[in-house]
N, C-alpha and C positions, 0 to 999 in steps of 0.2 A: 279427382280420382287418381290420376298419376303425378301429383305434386312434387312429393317425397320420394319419385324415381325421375325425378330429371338430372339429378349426376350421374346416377347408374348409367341410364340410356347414356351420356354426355360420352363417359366411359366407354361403354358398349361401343358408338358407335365410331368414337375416334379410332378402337382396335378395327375392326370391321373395314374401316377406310384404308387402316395401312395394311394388312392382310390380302386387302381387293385390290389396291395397288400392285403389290409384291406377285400377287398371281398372274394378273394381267399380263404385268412386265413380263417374267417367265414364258409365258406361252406367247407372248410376240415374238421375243425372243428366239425359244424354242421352233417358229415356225421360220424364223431366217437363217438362221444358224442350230440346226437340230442337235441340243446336247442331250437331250432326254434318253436319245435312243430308243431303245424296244421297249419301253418299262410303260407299257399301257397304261399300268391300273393307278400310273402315275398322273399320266397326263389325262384318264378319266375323273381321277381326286380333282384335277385345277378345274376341269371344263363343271364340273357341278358344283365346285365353288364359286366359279364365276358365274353361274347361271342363278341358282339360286342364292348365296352370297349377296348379289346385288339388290334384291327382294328382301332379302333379312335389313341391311343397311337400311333402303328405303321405308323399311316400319319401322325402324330404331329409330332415326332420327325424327319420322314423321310422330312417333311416339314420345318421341321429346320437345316436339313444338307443342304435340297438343298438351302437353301438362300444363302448360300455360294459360291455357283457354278454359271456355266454360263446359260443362259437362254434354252439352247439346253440341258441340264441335266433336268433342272425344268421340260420340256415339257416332256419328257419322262416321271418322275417320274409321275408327273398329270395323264398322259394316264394312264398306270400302275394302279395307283389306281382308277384310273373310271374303267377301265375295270374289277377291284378287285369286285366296288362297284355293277356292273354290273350283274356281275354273281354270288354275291353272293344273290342280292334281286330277280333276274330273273333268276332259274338257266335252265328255257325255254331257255334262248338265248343261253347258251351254246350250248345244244344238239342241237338249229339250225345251229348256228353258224358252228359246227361240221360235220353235215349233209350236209350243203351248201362246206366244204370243201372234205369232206371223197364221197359227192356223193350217199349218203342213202337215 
């Protein structure tokens, strides 16, 4: 299924890695030595890069091992991360989800 995007992703994710570095660094940085200054909407840009940034890496690459594999891998891995994606935009569904199984 994803064969013919394993250099894409290859690509993708080696950007993604030094980007996630670069950020990091910054905001360690920034917390010992504060260059930032007042520029909030700066240091909100790094903290949602970093947060979710490391969620896009993590599919990129995981999406570049399973091209690899056979199509019954891929599906898993897919589910897996919708489900990831799932709870972590809605994390209502969780605690229904969990209610609907626990019985609460």
């Amino acid at each position: 299924m994803f064969k013919k995007m394993e250099k894409v992703f290859d690509i993708i994710g080696e950007i993604l890695a030094v980007v996630l570095v670069i950020v990091f660094a910054l905001l360690i940085i920034d917390a010992n030595f504060p260059f930032l200054g007042n520029v909030e909407w700066l240091k909100n840009a790094f903290e949602i890069i970093r947060t979710y940034g490391s969620l896009l890496l993590i599919a990129v690459v995981g999406l570049e091992a399973m091209s690899k594999r056979n199509f019954l891998f891929q599906l898993i891995f897919i589910a897996l991360l919708a489900l990831i994606v799932v709870f972590l935009f809605f994390p209502d569904t969780y605690n229904s989800f969990i209610g609907m199984i626990g019985g609460n």
